[in-house]
Structure formats: structure tokens, C-alpha cells
C-alpha positions in Angstrom: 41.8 -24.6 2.1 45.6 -25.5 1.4 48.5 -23.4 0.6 47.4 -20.9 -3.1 50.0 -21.3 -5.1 51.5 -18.3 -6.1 53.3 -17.3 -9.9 55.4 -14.4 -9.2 57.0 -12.7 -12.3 56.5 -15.1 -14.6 53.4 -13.4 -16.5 55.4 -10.2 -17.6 53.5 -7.2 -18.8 55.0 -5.0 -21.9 55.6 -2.3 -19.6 57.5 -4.6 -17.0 61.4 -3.3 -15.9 63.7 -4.8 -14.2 66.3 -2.7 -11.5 68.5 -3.9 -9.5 67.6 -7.2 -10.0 64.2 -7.0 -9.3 60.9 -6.6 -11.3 58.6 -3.4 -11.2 55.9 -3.8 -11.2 55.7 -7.6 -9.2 53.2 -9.3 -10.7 51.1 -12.1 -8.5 48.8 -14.5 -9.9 47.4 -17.5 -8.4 48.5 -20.7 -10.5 45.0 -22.2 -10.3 41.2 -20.1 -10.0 40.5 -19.5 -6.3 37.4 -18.5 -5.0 37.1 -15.0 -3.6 36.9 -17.0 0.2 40.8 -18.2 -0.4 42.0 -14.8 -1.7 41.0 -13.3 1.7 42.4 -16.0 3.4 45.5 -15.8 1.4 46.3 -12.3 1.5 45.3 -12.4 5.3 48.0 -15.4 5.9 50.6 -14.0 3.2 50.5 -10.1 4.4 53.8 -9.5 6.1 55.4 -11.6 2.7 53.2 -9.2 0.5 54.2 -5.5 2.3 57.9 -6.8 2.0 57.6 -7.5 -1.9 56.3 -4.1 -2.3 59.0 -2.5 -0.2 61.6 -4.3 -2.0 59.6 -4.2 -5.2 57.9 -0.9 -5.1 54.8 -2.2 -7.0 52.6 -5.3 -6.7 50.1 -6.2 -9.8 47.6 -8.4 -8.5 46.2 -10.1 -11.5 43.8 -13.4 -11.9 42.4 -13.1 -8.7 38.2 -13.3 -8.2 38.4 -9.2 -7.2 35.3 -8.0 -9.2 33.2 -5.2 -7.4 34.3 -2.3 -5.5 32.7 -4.3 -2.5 35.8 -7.2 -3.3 38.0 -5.0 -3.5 37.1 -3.3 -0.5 37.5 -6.9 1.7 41.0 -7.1 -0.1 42.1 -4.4 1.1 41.2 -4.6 4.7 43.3 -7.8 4.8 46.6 -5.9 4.9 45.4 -3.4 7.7 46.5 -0.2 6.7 45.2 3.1 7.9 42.7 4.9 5.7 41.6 8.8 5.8 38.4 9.1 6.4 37.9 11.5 3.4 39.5 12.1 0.3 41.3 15.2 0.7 43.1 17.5 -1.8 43.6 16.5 -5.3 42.6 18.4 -8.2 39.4 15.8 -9.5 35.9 15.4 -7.2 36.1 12.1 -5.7 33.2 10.0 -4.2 33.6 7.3 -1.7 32.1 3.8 -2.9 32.4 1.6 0.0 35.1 1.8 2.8 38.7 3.5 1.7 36.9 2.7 -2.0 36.9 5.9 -4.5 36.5 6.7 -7.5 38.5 7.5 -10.1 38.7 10.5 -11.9 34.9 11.8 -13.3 36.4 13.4 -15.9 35.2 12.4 -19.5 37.0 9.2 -21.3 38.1 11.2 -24.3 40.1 13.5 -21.9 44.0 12.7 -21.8 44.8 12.8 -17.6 48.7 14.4 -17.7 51.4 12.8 -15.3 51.5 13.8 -12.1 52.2 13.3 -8.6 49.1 12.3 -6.8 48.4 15.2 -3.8 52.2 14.6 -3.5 52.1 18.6 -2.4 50.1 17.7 0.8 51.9 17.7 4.1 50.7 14.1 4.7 50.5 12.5 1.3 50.0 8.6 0.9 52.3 6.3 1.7 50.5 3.9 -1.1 48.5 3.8 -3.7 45.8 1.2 -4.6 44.6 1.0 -8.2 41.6 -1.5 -8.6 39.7 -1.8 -12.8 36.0 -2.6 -12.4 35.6 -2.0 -16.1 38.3 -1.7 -18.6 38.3 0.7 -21.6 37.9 -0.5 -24.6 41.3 1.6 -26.1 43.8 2.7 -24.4 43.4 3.5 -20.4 46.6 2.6 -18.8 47.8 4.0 -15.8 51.9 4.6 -15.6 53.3 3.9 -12.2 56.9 4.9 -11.3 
């Protein structure tokens, strides 16, 4: 295990902005494959670098990394040490835990448009982040805006 080389905005999305100088979302990418061993590692060894690119940044998009299951995505996430609920609370759509901090989405059916909104902004103690995390994507359409 050596030092993952790391592409930072060099693999723009469409929807990529720039403010102040800086790119939103950040996008990081491994320059080589990795096995799903060296991710942890990685993002283990790299997690003080990686909260201050998404305070500066406001949005990381973690993309070419071996993160394939819920259960991967799970171990990911543990890496950084946040603080998790226990149970999804409030929101207007039924979630159901998977494994660990690990929910679905919403259940509601593909053909449905899901509005903008603020998610469970209204709570006294909303999240202080948001984790996305695409198992399968749609065929059409299926984005998820971010500002």
C-alpha cells in the first residue's frame, strides 16, 4: 500500500460551478483502480484533508472508487467518524435502515418527480451532512441537485 493518487477537479461534471475560486461540487477520483482495502485505508489516512475540502468546498463527489453495496458504503463512511442518529427521524418519505447510518432512499415510485426541498431542514437538530451513495442508476434521468 503506497500513497493513492488522487485527481481532484480535473473530471468536471456538466453541472460543475465554480465560486469563489473554487469548484462545487469537488470531484475526487483515484488516478489508477484501487481495491476497496486501499479506499479504506485512504480515506482513513486522508480524513482531516477530506472534511477540510468539503468545508472549503461544500460538496465532495466521490467517483471511480470500488464502493458497490450498501455494506461498502457503510465501511466508507465509518472512516471519517461522524456521529450518526440512531433512527431516521422526521422527513416526509418512510425510510428503512440497510446497514449502519445506511438508508434508503425515497420508496416512492420512479415515475414520480421528487420537488426541491430542504431535507428535515425544519427539525431543531437537522444534519450537519448529507451522504448520497447510487447502488443502481436509472436508466433516464435520476439526478439529485445539491446546493
Amino acid at each position: 500500500w503506497g500513497p493513492m493518487q488522487i485527481i481532484n477537479p480535473t473530471l468536471p461534471v456538466p453541472q460543475q460551478k465554480e465560486f469563489d475560486g473554487k469548484v462545487f461540487p469537488l470531484i475526487k477520483s483515484p488516478d489508477t483502480p484501487v481495491s476497496y482495502d486501499d479506499t479504506l485505508k485512504w480515506a482513513k489516512e486522508s480524513k482531516d484533508a477530506i472534511l477540510a475540502d468539503l468545508k472549503s468546498h461544500g460538496a465532495i463527489l466521490f467517483r471511480g472508487f470500488p464502493v458497490k453495496t450498501p455494506e461498502d458504503y457503510n465501511g466508507f463512511l465509518q472512516q471519517f467518524d461522524f456521529k450518526f442518529k440512531d433512527a431516521w427521524l422526521g422527513g416526509g418519505q418512510p425510510r428503512h435502515r440497510i446497514v449502519g447510518p445506511v438508508h434508503t432512499s425515497t420508496e416512492s415510485p420512479p415515475h414520480l418527480k421528487i420537488p426541491f426541498h430542504h431535507e428535515i431542514a425544519y427539525l431543531p437538530e437537522y444534519p450537519g451532512s448529507l451522504m448520497f451513495f447510487c447502488e443502481q442508476p436509472p436508466a433516464a434521468d435520476g439526478e439529485t441537485p445539491i446546493l
